[in-house]
N, C-alpha and C positions, 0 to 999 in steps of 0.2 A: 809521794809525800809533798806537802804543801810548804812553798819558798818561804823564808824567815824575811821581814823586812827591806832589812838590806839587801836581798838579794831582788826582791822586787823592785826596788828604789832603782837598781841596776836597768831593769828591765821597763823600764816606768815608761820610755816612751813607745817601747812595740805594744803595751798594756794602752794605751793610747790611744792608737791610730788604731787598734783593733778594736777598743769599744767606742768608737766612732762609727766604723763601717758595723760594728756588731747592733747599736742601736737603728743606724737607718735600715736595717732587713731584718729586725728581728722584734722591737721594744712595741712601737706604738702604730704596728702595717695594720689595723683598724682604721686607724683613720680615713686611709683610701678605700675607705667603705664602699664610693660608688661604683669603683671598678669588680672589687669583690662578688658584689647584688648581680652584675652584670654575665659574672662566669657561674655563678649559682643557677639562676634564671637560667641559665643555658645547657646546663647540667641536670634540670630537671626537681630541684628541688624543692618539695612543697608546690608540683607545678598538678601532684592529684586535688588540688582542692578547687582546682579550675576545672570547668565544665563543657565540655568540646557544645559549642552552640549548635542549636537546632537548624533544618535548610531555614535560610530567612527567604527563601522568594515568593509571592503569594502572586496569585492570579486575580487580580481585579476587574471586575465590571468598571470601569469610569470615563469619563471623557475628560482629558487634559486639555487646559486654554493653554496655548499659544507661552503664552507672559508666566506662569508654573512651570511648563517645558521646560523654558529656556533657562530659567533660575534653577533648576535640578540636574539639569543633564550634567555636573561637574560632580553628584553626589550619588546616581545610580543610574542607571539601565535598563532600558524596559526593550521589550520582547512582543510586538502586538501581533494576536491573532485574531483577526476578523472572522473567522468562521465559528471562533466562539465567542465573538462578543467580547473581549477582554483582554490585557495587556500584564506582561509579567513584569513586575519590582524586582530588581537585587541591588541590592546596596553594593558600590564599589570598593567600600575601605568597612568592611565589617568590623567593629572596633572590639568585639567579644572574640574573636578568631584570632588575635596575634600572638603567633610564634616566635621564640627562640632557639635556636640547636634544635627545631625539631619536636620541642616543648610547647604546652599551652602554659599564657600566662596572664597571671588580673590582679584584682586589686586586692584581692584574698591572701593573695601568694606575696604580695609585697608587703599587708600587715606586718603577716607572721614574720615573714626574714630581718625587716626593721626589728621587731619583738627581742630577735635574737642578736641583733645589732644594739642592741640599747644595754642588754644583759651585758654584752663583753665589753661598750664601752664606760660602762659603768664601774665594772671591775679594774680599769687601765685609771681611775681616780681613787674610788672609796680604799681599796687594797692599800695605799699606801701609809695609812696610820699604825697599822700593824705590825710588815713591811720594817717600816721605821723601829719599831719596840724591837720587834726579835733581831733586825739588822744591827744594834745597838750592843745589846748582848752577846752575837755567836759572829759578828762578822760579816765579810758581804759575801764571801768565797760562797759558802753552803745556799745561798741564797742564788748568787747567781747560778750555780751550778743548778739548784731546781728549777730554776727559769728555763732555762735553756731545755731542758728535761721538759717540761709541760710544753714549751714552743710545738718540740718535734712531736710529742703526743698529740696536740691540735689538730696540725696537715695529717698526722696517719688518721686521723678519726675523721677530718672532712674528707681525705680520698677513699675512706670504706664506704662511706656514705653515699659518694660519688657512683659506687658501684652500681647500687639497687636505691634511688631515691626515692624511688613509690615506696620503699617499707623504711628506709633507715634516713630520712628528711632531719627527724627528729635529734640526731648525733649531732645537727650544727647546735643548737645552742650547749650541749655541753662542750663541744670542738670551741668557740669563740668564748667559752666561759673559761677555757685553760689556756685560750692564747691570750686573752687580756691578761690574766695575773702572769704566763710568763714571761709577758712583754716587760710589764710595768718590774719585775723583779729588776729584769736586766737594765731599762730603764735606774731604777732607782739608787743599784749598786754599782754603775757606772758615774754617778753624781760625786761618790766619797773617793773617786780616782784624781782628781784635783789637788786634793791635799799634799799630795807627792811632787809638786811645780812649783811651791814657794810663792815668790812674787806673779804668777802667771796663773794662780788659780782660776782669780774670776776670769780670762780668758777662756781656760779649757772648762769650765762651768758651762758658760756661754757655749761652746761647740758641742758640749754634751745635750745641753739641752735644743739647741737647731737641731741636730743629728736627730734627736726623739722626735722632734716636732716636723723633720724632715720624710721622716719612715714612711708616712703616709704614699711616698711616693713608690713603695715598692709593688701593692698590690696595682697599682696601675700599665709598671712593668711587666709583673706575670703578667697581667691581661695583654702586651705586644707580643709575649712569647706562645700566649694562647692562641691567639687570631692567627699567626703565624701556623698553627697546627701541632702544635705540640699537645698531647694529652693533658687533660688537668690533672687526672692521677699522677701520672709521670713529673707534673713539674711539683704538685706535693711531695714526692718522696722522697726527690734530691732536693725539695727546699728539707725537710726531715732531717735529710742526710748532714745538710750545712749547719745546722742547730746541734747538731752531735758534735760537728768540729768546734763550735761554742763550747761543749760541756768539755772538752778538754785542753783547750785553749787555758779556761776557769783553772783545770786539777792542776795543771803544771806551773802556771803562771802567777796567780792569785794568794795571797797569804793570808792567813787562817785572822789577822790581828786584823783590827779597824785599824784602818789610814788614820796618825791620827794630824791633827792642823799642823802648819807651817808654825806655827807659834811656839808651841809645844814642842816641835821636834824636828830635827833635819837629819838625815840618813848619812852624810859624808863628814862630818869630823866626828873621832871618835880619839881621845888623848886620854895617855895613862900618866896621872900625876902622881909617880912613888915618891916623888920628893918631897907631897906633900902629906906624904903619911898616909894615902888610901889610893884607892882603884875605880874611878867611877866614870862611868859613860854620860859625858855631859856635851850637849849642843846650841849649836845656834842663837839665838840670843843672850841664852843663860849662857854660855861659854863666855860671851863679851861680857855682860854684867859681875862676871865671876872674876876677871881678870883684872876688870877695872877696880872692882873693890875691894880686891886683893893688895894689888898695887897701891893703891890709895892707905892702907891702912901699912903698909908696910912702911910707906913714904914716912907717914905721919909719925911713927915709931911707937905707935901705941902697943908697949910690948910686954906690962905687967900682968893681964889678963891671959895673954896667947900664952905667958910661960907658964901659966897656972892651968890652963886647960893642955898641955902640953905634957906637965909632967903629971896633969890626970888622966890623960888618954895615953900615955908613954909614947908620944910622936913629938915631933921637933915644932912640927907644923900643921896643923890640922885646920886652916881658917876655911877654906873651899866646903867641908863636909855640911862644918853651920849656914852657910848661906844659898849650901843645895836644901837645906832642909827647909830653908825659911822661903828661900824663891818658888818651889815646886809645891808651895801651897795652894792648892787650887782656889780660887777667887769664892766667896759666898755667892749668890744668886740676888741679884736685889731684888726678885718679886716671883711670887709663886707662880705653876703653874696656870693654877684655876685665876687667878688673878689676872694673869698673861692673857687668858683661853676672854674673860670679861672686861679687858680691856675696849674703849671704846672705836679704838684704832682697828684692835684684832676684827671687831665684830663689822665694821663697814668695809674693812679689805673682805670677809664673808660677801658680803652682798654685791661688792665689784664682782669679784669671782663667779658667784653664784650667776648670776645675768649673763656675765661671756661668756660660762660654760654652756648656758642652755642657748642662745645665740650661735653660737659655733656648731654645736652637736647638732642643733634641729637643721639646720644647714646641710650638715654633711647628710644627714638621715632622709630629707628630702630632696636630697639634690637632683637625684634622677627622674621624681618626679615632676620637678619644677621646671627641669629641660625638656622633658616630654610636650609638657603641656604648651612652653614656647617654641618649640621645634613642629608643630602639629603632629606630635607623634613619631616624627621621622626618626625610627631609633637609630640608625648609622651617626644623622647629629649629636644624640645625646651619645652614643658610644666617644664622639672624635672629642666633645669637651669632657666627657668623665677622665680620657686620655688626660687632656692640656690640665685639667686642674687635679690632676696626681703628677705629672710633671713640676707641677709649681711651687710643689709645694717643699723643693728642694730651696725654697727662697729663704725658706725658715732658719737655713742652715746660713745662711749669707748675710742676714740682717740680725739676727739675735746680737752680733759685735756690734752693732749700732747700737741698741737698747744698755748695752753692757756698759758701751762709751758714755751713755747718759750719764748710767748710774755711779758712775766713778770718775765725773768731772770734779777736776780739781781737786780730789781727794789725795795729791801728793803733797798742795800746798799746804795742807792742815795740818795741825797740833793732833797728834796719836794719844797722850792724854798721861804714857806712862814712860815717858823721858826725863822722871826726875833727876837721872844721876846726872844726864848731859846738860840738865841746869844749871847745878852743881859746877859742872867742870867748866862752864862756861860764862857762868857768872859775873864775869867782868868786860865781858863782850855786852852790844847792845841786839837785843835779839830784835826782829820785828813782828811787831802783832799778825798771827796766824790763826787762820779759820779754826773754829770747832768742829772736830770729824762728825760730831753722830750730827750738828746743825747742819754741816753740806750735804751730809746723806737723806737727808731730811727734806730738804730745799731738791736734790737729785731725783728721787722717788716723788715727789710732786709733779716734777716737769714729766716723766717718764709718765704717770698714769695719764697728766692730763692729756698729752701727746695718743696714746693708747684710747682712749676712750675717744677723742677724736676721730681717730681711723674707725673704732668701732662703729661710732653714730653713720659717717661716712658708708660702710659696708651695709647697715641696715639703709640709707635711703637707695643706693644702687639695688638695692632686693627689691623696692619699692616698685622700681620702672620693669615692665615685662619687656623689654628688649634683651633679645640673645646676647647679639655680640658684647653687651654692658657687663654678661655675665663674667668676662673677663676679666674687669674691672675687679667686680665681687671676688672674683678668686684671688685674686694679689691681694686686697684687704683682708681676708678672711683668714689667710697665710702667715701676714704679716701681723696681726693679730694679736692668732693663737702662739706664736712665735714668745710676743711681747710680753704678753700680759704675763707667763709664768714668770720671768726674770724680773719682771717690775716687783712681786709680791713676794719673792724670795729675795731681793736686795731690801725690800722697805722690812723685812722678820731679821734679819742680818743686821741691819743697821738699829735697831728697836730695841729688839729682845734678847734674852742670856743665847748665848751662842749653845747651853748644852738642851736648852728648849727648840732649838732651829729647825729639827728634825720632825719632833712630837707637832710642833707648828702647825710646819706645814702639811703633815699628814691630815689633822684636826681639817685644815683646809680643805683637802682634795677631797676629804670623806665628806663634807657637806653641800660641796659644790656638783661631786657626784649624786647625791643624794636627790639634789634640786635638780638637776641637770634628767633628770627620769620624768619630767614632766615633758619633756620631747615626743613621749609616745604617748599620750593623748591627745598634744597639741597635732601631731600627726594624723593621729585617726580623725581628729575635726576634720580637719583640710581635706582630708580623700571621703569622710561622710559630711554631714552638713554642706562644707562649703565648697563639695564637688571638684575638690582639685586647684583649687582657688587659693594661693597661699598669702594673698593680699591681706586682709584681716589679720591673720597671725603675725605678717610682719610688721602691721601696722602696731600692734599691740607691744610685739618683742621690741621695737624702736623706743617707745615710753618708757618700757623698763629699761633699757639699756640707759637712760639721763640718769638712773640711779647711780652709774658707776660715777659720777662728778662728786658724790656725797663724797670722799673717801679725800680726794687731791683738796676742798674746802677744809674738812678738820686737818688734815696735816697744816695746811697754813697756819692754823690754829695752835696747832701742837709745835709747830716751829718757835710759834713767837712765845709761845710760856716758855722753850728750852733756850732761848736769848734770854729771858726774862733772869731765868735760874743763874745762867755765866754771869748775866752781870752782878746778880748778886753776891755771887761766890767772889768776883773778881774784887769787888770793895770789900768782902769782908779779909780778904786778902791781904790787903793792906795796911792793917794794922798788927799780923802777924809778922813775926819775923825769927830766925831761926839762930841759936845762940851756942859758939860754940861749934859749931858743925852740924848741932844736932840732928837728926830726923824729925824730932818733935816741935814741931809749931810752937811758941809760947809770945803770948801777948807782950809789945812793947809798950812799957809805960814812960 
């Protein structure tokens, strides 16, 4: 039977520290795609489409000069026999002939696997529009629970596959098509675990989203346990087995309700007011608003109304019931969705988005061939950095609290916006002029993208230089990043838009940026046809596009100064109201 609120709020921080470690080994272990390609290739799959090459050695009639000799001898071997006139070629690094595990493998086999690489990370973006609608309605419990449930379906269908590759190759792309969506499930319903920390939300935001952005690191570990000698079936089915302890981790622990905001609601006071003529579960801020205007109206002795609703509702006291009724009215929305969706702000965080996503994915998707090509092939090199940069990417977990730090400077000194009644009581004190929260968030998410798009530009000119060890460099860029840039574009939706739009948002987002982000794989196939393996051109190209992400931090400055523009004029108009009486209602002094 699934916990009632409270009883999760109890449990809220082992629900925690478990969907932390639950997303670094389960949400978005795609990412460490290059280690993944690595045990595939070695397993055999998709390795029939490779063609075991013919002898290359031929018998030639020729006479070699001196100065050809000596410039070849580092590239083949010859074998002379004078009695027939002619000397034997064999090439020493036959480049159609390389094995892995015992597998043949080319550039055929690496299409295809990319192919099926592009499908499931496609799915770990576009899926979450959806995702968001049905999460919205039924909860995250049922969701996460089928996450976790398609997780372990994934590893049993790539270890069957594993068995007989010459006939079941084909099983990976639906295997990577049910691990993307059970990642991104687990992913997305570990996001609405926040709402249960109050003032620490955007903290545990932040380590939700490192932790997802972190995972990347897990397929690079299987791959230590692999080399090590452990079976790839074998470590599938107790990774399998770990995903079941997810699904009931979920049934026991998880409540069937949406989390819902700290605003809305807090789990530990719960008072019963018989005295005041009813029974009602009331929290957290509305407890304090409830007490003060309670107070306040009792102070005042405004008592001919109370006695008349008093002896119409047959209680002594019933003032709390009225101003539960009036506070728990949910806010109208100032602007529609589609409105939201056409906004000019929404549409260039789009195209930030859209550019990093295809930047980073084309990255990951060619990474092994990019080290091949600077390593001369030496696949042990490209093995030992596919390693370091799935270790690194545990960095995403360590610096997202930096990004977070941006976005929430000085957002304690600011005016919240809905402290009238502390005006009120305070009114004869001198307050001091305090920021505009959604102006700081505003001014926050400026520095934070242009910061971001910095590192990005940065990570495209290091792809530029064919130097190995720089690739290092690339790899802490590329980390820190993909890190960034989510929390930059969910603080600037947070700080912008209705809060009950946040979700739909950012779904609308990931589906378009997934959408774009599929141009990866023909940008791919250029590079291994046309331009031979050459990734110089594409990155030349992806650099240009990437200046587009500055479009977005330029109109926010924009968008800053018309929301100053607006305060001040609110603030003069301000001053010729004044309130009479006590009243709530503004009325013009003349």
């Amino acid at each position: 039977m699934a916990p009632t609120l409270t009883t999760a709020f109890a449990r809220r921080w082992w629900m925690a520290v478990t969907a932390v470690i639950e997303n670094l080994l389960f949400s978005a272990v795609l990412l460490g795609w290059g280690s993944l390609l690595i045990m595939l290739k070695s397993e055999g799959f998709y390795s029939y489409m490779c063609t075991e090459p013919a002898n290359t050695s031929s018998l030639l009639n020729l006479t070699l000069s001196p100065a050809s000799s000596a410039s070849s001898k580092e590239e083949y071997e010859y074998d002379y026999y004078p009695e027939q006139g002619g000397v034997e070629v064999r090439p020493l690094h036959p480049e159609e002939n390389i094995r892995m595990g015992g597998w043949l493998v080319c550039k055929e086999q690496d299409e295809m696997l990319n192919m099926a690489f592009t499908v499931g990370s496609f799915l770990l973006s576009a899926i979450t529009l959806p995702l968001g609608i049905v999460m919205d309605k039924y909860g995250p419990r049922k969701l996460r629970l089928l996450g976790s449930a398609c997780f372990a379906f994934s590893c049993l269908l790539i270890a069957y596959g594993a068995y007989n590759p010459n006939e079941l190759s084909v099983l990976i792309f639906v295997a990577l098509t049910f691990n993307g969506f059970g990642g991104m499930c687990m992913t997305f319903t570990s996001l609405t675990l926040p709402n249960m920390f109050g003032d620490l939300r955007s903290t545990f935001i932040a380590l939700m989203i490192g932790s997802y952005a972190s995972s990347a690191v897990t397929f690079p570990g299987v791959k230590v346990i692999y080399d090590l000698g452990v079976s790839f079936i074998t470590i599938l089915v107790v990774w399998a087995g770990c995903a079941g302890l997810v699904f009931f981790n979920c049934f026991f622990n998880w409540p069937l309700e949406p989390f819902p905001a700290p605003e809305n609601m807090d789990y530990t006071v719960k008072i019963k007011f018989s005295w005041l003529g009813f029974d009602h579960k009331i929290t957290g801020k509305q407890f304090y608003q409830q007490v003060t205007t309670v107070g306040r109206r009792l102070s005042v002795g405004n008592s001919l109304k109370q006695k008349e609703l008093s002896t119409k509702d047959g209680h002594k006291l019933c003032l709390s019931t009225m101003d539960l009724e009036v506070q728990c009215k949910p806010k109208e929305e100032s602007q529609s969705f589609m409105k939201s969706i056409l906004s000019p702000l929404f549409m260039l965080s789009l195209v930030t988005m859209c550019v990093t996503q295809l930047r980073l994915i084309f990255y990951m998707g060619a990474m092994n061939n990019i080290l091949e090509t600077l390593s001369g092939g030496d696949l042990n090199t490209v093995s030992l950095y596919t390693s370091i940069f799935g270790v690194m990417q545990l960095l995403c977990l360590m610096t997202t609290p930096v990004i977070g730090q941006i976005m929430d400077w000085k957002l304690k000194e600011c005016d919240d916006g809905d402290s009238e009644e502390k005006k009120q009581l305070s009114k004869d004190q001198p307050q001091p002029k305090r920021r505009d929260r959604q102006i700081q968030k505003i001014t926050n998410a400026t520095r934070a993208f242009v910061f971001t798009n910095i590192l990005l530009v940065g990570f495209g000119i290091t792809c530029l230089i064919p130097n190995l060890p720089l690739q290092m460099l690339s790899f802490v860029l590329h980390t820190i990043v993909r890190g960034f840039i989510h929390s930059c574009i969910g603080g600037l939706y947070a700080a912008v838009y209705p809060s009950s739009q946040f979700g739909s948002l950012t779904g609308m987002q990931s589906l378009v940026s997934a959408l774009f982000a599929l141009l990866q794989q023909p940008l791919f196939m250029a590079m291994m046809g046309p331009l031979e393996g050459d990734p110089m051109w594409v990155n030349v190209g992806l650099l240009g596009v990437s200046m587009l992400g500055f479009m977005l931090p330029v109109y926010l400055i924009y968008f800053r100064s018309q929301l100053r523009k607006k305060r001040k004029e609110k603030d003069n108009e301000a001053k010729i109201f004044m309130k009479i009486n006590g009243s709530n209602c503004p009325e013009a002094f003349v």
